[in-house]
C-alpha positions as CSV (number, residue, x, y, z in Angstrom):
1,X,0.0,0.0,0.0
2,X,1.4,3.4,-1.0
3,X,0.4,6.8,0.8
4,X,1.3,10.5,-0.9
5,X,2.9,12.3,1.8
6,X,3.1,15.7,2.3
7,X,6.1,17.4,4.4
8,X,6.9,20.8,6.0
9,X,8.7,23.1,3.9
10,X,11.6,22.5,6.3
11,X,12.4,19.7,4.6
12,X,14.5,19.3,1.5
13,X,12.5,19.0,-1.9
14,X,14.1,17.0,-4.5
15,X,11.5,16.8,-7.3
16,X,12.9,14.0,-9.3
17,X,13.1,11.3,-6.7
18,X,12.2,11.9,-2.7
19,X,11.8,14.6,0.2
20,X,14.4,14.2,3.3
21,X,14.2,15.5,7.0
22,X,17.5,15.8,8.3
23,X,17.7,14.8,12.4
24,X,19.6,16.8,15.3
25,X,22.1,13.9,14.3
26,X,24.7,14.8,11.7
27,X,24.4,12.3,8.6
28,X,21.6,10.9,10.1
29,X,18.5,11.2,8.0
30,X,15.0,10.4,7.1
31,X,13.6,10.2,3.5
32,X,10.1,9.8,1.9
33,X,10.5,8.8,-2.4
34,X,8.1,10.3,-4.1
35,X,5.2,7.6,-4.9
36,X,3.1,7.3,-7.8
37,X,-0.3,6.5,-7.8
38,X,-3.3,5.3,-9.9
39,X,-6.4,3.5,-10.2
40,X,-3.9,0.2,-10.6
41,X,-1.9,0.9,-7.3
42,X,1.3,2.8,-7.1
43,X,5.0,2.6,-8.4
44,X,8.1,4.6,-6.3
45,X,12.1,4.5,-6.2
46,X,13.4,3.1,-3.1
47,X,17.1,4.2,-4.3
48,X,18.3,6.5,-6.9
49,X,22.1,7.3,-7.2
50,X,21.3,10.6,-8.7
51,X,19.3,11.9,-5.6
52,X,21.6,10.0,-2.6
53,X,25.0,12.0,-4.8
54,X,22.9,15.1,-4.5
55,X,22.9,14.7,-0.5
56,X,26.4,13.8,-0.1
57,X,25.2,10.0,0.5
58,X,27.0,6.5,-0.4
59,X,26.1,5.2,-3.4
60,X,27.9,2.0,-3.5
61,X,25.7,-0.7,-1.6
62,X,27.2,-4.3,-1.8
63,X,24.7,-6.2,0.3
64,X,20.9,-6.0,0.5
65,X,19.5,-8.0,4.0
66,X,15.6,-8.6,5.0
67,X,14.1,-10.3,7.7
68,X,10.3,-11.0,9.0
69,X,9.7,-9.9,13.0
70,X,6.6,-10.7,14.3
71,X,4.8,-8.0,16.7
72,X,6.7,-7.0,19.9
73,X,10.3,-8.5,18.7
74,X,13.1,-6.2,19.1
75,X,16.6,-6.8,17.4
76,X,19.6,-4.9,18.6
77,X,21.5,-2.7,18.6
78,X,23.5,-4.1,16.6
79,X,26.8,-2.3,15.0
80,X,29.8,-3.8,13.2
81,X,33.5,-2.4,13.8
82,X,36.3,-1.0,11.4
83,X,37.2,-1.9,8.8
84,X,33.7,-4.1,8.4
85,X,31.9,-0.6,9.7
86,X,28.1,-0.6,7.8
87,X,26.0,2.2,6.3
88,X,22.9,1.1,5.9
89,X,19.3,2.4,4.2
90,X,16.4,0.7,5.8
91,X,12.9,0.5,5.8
92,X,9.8,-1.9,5.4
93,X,8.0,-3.5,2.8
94,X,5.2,-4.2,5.3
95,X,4.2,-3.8,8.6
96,X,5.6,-0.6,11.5
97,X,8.7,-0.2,13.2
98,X,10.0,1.4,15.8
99,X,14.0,2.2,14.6
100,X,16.5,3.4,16.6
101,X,19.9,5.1,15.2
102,X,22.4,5.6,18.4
103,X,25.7,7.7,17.6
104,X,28.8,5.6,18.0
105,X,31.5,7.7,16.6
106,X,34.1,8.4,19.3
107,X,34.8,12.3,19.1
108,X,31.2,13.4,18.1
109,X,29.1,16.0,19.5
110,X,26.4,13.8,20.2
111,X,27.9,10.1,20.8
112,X,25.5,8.5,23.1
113,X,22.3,10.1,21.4
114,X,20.0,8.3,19.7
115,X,16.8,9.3,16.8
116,X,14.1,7.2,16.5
117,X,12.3,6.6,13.5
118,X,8.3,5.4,12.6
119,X,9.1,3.7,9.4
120,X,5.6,2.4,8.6
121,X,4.8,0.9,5.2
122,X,1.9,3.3,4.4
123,X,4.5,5.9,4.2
124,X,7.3,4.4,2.3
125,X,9.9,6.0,4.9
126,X,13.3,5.0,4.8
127,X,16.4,5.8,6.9
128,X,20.2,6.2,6.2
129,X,22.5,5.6,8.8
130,X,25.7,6.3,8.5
131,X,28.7,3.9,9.3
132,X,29.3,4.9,13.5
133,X,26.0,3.7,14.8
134,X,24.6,1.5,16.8
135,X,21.1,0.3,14.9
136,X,17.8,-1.7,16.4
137,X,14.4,-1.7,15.3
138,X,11.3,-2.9,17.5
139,X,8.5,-4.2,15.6
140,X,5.1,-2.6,15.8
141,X,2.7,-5.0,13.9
142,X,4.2,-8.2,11.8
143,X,6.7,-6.8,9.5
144,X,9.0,-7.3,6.7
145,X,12.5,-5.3,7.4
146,X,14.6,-4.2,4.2
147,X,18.1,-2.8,4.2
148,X,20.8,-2.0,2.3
149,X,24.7,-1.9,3.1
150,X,27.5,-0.3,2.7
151,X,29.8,-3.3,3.5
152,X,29.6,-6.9,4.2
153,X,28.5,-8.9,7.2
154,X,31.4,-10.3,9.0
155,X,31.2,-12.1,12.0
156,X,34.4,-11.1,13.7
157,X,33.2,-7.6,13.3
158,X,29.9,-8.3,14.8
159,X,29.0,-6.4,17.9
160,X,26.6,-4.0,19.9
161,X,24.8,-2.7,22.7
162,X,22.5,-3.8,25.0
163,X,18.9,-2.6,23.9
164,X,17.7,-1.4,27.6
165,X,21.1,0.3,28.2
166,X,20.5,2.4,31.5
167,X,22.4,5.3,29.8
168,X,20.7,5.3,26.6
169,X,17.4,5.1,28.4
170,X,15.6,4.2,24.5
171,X,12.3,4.4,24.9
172,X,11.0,1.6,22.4
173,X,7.7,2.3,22.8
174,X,6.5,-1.2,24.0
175,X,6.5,-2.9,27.2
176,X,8.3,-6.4,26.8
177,X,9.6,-6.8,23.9
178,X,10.7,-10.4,22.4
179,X,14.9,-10.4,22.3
180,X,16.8,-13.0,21.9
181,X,18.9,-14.9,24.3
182,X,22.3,-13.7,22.1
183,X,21.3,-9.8,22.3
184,X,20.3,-9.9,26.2
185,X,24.1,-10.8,26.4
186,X,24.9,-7.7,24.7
187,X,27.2,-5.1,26.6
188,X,26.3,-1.5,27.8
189,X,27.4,2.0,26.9
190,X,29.5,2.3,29.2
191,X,31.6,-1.4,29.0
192,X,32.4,-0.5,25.7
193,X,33.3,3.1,26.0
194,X,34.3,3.7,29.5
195,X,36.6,6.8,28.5
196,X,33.8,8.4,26.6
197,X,31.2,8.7,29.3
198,X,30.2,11.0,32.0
């Protein structure tokens, strides 16, 4: 199902392909394509390498992942360290997410912040996050979760953060959530970077 969208003028307008909201997060951003609709159903661009050059984005995606969450599981946060380190564009085919982007980059004005994102498949919203970030989505109804990336999975790369982190303080927007055994074992904030928090 496809839904025309219209944004605030504080938002940038590029005709040929989507509208973006840019976050209080550097890099971090939210995007809506531009959908086309008729009495047949609709048609839009999910990626266009024309638009993402435009707004300074990667281009170069070299692995596309999806997976099917039923209501209330969460999965993350989940990051992956140099030189393995992933941009990735998500968003769902079906279904409503809760996703959250946390800022990982050692030296940033806002490390330890986090955006949240409704991407919700009547809306077509994506997100790009940059390579630095911790990522985890919580899903809202049944959904099918879409994402591109900037580099390959690798497993001695693998890592993250634990989703209730007492310093984060994430509000998923859902009382028990479904995690799995392997990301309750997941470290905090603070174990990971003890020399970049208060």
């Amino acid at each position: 199902m496809c839904t025309r969208l219209e944004l605030p003028v504080s938002c940038i307008q590029l005709a040929y392909c989507m509208q973006v909201r840019k976050t209080s997060i550097e890099g971090l951003i939210e995007l809506f394509p531009r959908v086309f609709e008729d009495e047949r159903g609709c048609f839009l661009e999910t990626y266009n390498q024309q638009a993402f050059e435009a707004l300074g984005l990667p281009t170069h995606f070299v692995q596309d992942n999806q997976s099917f969450s039923i209501k209330g599981v969460l999965r993350g946060l989940h990051f992956q360290n140099e030189p393995y380190a992933q941009g990735k564009l998500v968003r769902v085919i079906t279904g409503k997410v809760m996703d959250i982007a946390v800022d990982l980059r050692i030296g940033s004005p806002t490390f330890g912040q986090y955006e949240a994102f409704v991407l919700d498949s009547k809306l077509n919203n994506m997100a790009y996050i940059p390579e630095g970030f911790g990522h985890g989505f919580v899903a809202l109804e049944d959904s099918i979760f879409s994402y591109k990336c900037t580099n390959v999975y690798n497993k001695t790369a693998e890592s993250g953060l634990i989703w209730n982190d007492p310093d984060l303080n994430i509000d998923w927007g859902i009382s028990n959530p479904i995690v799995s055994d392997k990301d309750q074992q997941l470290p905090t904030l603070r174990a990971l970077y003890p020399t970049s928090i208060a």
